[in-house]
N, C-alpha and C positions, 0 to 999 in steps of 0.2 A: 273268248268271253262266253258264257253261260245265255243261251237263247233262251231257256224255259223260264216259260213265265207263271210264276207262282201266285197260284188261285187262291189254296188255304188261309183261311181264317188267321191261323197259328202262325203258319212261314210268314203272311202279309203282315200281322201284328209285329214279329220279331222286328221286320223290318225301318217299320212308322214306329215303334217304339227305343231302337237304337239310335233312330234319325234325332226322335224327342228329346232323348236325354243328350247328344252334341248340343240340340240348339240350346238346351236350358245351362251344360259348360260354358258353351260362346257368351250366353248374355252375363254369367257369374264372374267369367275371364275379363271381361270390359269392362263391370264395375268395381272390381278388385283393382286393375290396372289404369280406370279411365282411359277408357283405349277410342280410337276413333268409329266414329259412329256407322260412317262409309265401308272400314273394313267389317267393321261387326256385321252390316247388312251382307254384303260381297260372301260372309265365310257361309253366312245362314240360307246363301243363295245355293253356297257351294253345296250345302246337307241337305238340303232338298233338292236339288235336282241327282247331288248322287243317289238318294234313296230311289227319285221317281225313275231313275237307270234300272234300278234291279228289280223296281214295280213293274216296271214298263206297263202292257195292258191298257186301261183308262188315261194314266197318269199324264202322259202327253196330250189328251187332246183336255183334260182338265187345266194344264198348266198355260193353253193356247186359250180357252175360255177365261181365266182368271187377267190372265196379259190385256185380253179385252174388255172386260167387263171391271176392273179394279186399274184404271193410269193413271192413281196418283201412285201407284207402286214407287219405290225406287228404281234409277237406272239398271244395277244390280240384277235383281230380279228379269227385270226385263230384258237385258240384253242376253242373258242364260235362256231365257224362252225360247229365240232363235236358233239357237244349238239343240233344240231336243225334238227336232220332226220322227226324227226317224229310229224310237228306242223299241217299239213295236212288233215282234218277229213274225212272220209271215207264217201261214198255215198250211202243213204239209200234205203232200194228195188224199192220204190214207185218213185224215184227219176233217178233209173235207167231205171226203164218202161217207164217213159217219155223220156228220153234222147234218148233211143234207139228208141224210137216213131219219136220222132220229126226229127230223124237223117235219121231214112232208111225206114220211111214210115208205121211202125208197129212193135206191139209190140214182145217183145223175142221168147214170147209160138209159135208166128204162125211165125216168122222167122226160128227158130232153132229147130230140133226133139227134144231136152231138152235142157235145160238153167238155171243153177246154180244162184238163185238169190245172193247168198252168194259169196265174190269176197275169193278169194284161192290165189290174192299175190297184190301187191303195186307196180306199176309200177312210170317211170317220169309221174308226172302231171296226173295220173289214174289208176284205180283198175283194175284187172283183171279177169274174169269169165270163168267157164266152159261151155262150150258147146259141142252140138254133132250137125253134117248134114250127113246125107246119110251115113251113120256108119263113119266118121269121126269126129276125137277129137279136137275142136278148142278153141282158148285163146281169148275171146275177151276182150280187153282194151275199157274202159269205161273212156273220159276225166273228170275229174273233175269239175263243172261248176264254169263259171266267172274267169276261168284260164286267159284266153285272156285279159279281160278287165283289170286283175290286173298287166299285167305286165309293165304299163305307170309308173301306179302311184309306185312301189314296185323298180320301177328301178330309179326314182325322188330319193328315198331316199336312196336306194344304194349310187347313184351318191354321192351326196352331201356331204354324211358321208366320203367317199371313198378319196372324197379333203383334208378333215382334216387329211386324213392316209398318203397321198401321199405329196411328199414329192416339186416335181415339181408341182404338180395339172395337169399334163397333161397324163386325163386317161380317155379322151373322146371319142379318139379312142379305145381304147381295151372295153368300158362300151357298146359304138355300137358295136360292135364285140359279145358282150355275148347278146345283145339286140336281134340282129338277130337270132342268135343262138337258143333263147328263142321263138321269133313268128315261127322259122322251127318246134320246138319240138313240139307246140301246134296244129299245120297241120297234120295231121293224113297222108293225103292225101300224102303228101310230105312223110311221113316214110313209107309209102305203095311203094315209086317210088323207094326210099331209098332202103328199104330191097328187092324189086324186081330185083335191079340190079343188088346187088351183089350176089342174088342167084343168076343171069342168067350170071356174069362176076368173081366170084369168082372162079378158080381152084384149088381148094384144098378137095379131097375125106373127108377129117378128118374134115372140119368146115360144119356145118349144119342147113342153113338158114331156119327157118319157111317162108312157102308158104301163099301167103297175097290171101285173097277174098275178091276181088274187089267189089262183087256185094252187100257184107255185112259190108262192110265199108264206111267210109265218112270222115269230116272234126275232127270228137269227137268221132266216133268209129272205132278202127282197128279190123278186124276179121281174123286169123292167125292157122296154126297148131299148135298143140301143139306138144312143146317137152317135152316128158319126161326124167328126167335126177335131178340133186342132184344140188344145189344151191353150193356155194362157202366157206361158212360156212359149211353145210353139207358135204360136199367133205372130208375138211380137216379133219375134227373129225371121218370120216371113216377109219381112221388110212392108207391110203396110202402108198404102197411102194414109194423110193426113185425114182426109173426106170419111173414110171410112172409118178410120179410131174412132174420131169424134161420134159418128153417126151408131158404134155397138156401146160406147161411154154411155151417149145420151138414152139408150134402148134400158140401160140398167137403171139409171138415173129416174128416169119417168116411173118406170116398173116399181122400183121400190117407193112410189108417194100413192101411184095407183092402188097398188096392193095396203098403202095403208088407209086412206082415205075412202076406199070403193069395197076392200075386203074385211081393214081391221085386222088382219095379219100382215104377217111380214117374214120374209125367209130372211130370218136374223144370223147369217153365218155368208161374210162377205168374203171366203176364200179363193181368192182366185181359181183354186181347182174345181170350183161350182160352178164353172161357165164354159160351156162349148162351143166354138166359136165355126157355126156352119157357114154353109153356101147361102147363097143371096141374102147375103149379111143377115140371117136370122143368128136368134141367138140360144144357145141349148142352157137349161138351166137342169140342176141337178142337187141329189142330197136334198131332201128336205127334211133331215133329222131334226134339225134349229128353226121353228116357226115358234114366232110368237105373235099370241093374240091381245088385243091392243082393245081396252075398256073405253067403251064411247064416251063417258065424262073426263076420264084422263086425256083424250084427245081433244076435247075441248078445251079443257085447260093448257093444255102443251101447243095448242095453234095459237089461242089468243096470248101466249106466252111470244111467241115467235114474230106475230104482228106486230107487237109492238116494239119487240126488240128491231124489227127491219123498219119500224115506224119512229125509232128514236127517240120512246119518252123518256118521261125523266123517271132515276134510279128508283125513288121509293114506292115508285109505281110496280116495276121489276120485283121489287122485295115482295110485296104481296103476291103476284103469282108463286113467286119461288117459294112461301111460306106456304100456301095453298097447295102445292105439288110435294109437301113435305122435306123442302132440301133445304130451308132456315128454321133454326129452333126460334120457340117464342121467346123474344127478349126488348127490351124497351128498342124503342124505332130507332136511336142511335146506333147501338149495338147491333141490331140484323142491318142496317144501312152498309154499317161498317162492314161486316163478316160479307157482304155480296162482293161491295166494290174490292177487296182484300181478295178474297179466294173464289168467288165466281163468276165477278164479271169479266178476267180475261179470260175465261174459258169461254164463257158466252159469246166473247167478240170473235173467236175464233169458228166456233161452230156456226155464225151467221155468214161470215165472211165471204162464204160462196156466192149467197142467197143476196147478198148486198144487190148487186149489179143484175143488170138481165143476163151474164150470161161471168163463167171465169175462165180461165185459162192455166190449166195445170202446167204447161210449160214455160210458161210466164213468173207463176209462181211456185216453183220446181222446191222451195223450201217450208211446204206448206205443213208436212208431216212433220219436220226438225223442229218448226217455232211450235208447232201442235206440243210437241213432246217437252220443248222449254221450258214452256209454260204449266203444264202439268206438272214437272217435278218444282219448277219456281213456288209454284202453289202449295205442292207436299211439304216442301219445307218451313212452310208459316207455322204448322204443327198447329191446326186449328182442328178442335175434337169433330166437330159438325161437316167438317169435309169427306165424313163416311155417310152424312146421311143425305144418301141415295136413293134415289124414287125408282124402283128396279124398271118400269115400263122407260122411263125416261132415263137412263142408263143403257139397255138395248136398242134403243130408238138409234141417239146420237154413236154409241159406239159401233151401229151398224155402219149408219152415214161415216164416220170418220174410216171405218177398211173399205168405202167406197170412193173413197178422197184417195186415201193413200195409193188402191188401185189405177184410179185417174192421174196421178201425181208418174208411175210407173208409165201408161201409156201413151205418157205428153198431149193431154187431147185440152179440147175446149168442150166445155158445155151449157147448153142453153138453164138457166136456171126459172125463167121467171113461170112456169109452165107450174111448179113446185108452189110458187107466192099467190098463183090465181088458184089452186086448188086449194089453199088453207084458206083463201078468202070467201071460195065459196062456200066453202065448209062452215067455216066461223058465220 
């Protein structure tokens, strides 16, 4: 199979343009035929992910933001997301001595006392290498080239595909949402600002931020400490006591309400591979390509949103926040009553679920992601236009929280939740 991954304008085009005219076949073939709605989704899964095969480049970690940021997808869709980690081809020595030439002015040998031409892990959108300066140990992230240039064309056919999925078509706003998202990741420079601040604004002895070098970094290389520590997969198969799971769950857990409450940001990108799991249970945090910042009146709405959902008033009370946060269209108070209890409020009950009780227990309820996911598509399927409109802060928020669920669900832990309910109240 063909590794190269093609940058040009023209080859990219050929390719989101052949994908376009299959899917526009598929949808003609279905209603020619009345053909089943399931398979029509399942083939148009099938032309966009073979297209994002021969994109490669962006297209995977586009297809892994979309998965998140878009769950009323279909099954379809999403279960192809899972098959596409690794479409990405890795960057050859000769190809790194340039990049690191062209970026910070010369090459590896005379930047760094040693420099591992061989990358030692897969970062978003770049490899990572070893290095040494002045008896210290650094990770430098190396971008992939023609990252930037493909994410026009790779989000052209996202889009497009993503209308035949969606049910209103209006997912223009959330595709700019992952768009942005996407040109911040590929700024080096920006994750350099990113993870500088939250070492210098994070208060937590137990999380531990790599230190960025500025003078060896740029737009396509970051140059960072390295932590040493056990990956996420590694961890678990170290056979783990119980005391301990719970105690690096609860360290994310907190991290993530501090950072939004106390910073206003949020390292929006809950991959397992962004957490290092050191000695004296500290915990390495990493990748800060995905921050997002979080508007102080938005969070005021979205906590007394939340109070009252753990405070159990009554539904048409609900409906005005949700109108006020932009996720109910205006329509007589029957109709948006209707449209919450129909297509939001089981998602609602789901996303409080944790927060119910002082504390929950993911091994307990080990089915928390599968009813998560039921309900999601139980919902898609009402085929209600207004279940695209998404309040993009309140989209990240929750879809961060839910890959930190699913993570907890993976490491069988319990965690203390009420820590979360007194910080919204003080807030509020």
């Amino acid at each position: 199979m063909d590794k190269t991954l093609p940058t040009g304008k023209l080859s990219r085009g050929k390719v989101v343009g052949k994908a376009l005219l299959k899917i526009g076949a598929n949808k003609s073939k279905r209603f020619l035929t009345n053909g089943d709605k399931t398979e029509s989704h399942e083939a148009v899964a099938d032309i966009i992910f073979d297209a994002l095969g021969e994109l490669k480049g962006v297209s995977v970690k586009i297809a892994q933001q979309v998965a998140l940021g878009m769950p009323f997808l279909p099954p379809a869709y999403l279960e192809k997301i899972s098959k596409s980690f690794n479409a990405i081809p890795s960057i050859n020595k000769a190809l790194v001595r340039k990049i690191i030439k062209t970026e910070l002015g010369d090459y590896p040998q005379a930047l760094f006392d040693s420099f591992s031409m061989e990358a030692f892990a897969a970062a978003s959108l770049g490899q990572v290498h070893l290095a040494t300066k002045e008896n210290e140990t650094l990770a430098v992230k190396v971008q992939y080239p023609g990252i930037k240039k493909s994410i026009e064309s790779d989000m052209s056919l996202i889009h497009f595909g993503l209308k035949r999925f969606a049910k209103g078509q209006n997912v223009d706003h959330i595709v700019t949402e992952i768009e942005e998202r996407l040109y911040e990741e590929v700024d080096y420079l920006q994750e350099a600002k990113n993870a500088t601040f939250f070492k210098a604004h994070l208060e937590n002895e137990k999380i531990v931020i790599p230190k960025v070098y500025p003078e060896l970094s740029s737009q396509k290389v970051l140059a960072t400490s390295f932590l040493e520590g056990l990956d996420f997969e590694s961890y678990l198969d170290s056979s783990p006591v119980q005391e301990e799971k719970d105690a690096y769950a609860q360290l994310i857990f907190d991290n993530f309400f501090l950072s939004l409450y106390q910073l206003k940001r949020i390292h929006a990108d809950p991959n397992p591979g962004n957490f290092l799991f050191l000695d004296e249970e500290k915990l390495g945090l990493i990748d800060f390509g995905c921050v997002k910042k979080i508007d102080g009146d938005f969070l005021q709405s979205y906590t007394a949103l939340h109070l009252d959902l753990l405070a159990g008033v009554e539904d048409k009370v609900l409906v005005e926040h949700y109108y006020q946060l932009g996720m109910i269209e205006k329509d007589t108070p029957e109709m948006m009553l209707h449209f919450y209890q129909e297509v939001i409020r089981p998602l609602d009950r789901l996303y409080i679920e944790p927060l119910s009780e002082k504390s929950y227990d993911f091994k307990v309820h080990n089915d928390f992601s599968k009813r998560s996911f039921e309900a999601i598509f139980e919902v898609q399927k009402k085929q209600y236009h207004s279940v695209h409109q998404m309040n993009e802060e309140y989209l990240f928020l929750n879809r961060t929280l839910l890959g930190y669920y699913a993570l907890f669900e993976k490491m069988e832990v319990r965690i203390e939740t009420r820590f979360f309910v007194e910080m919204m109240r003080e807030f509020g």
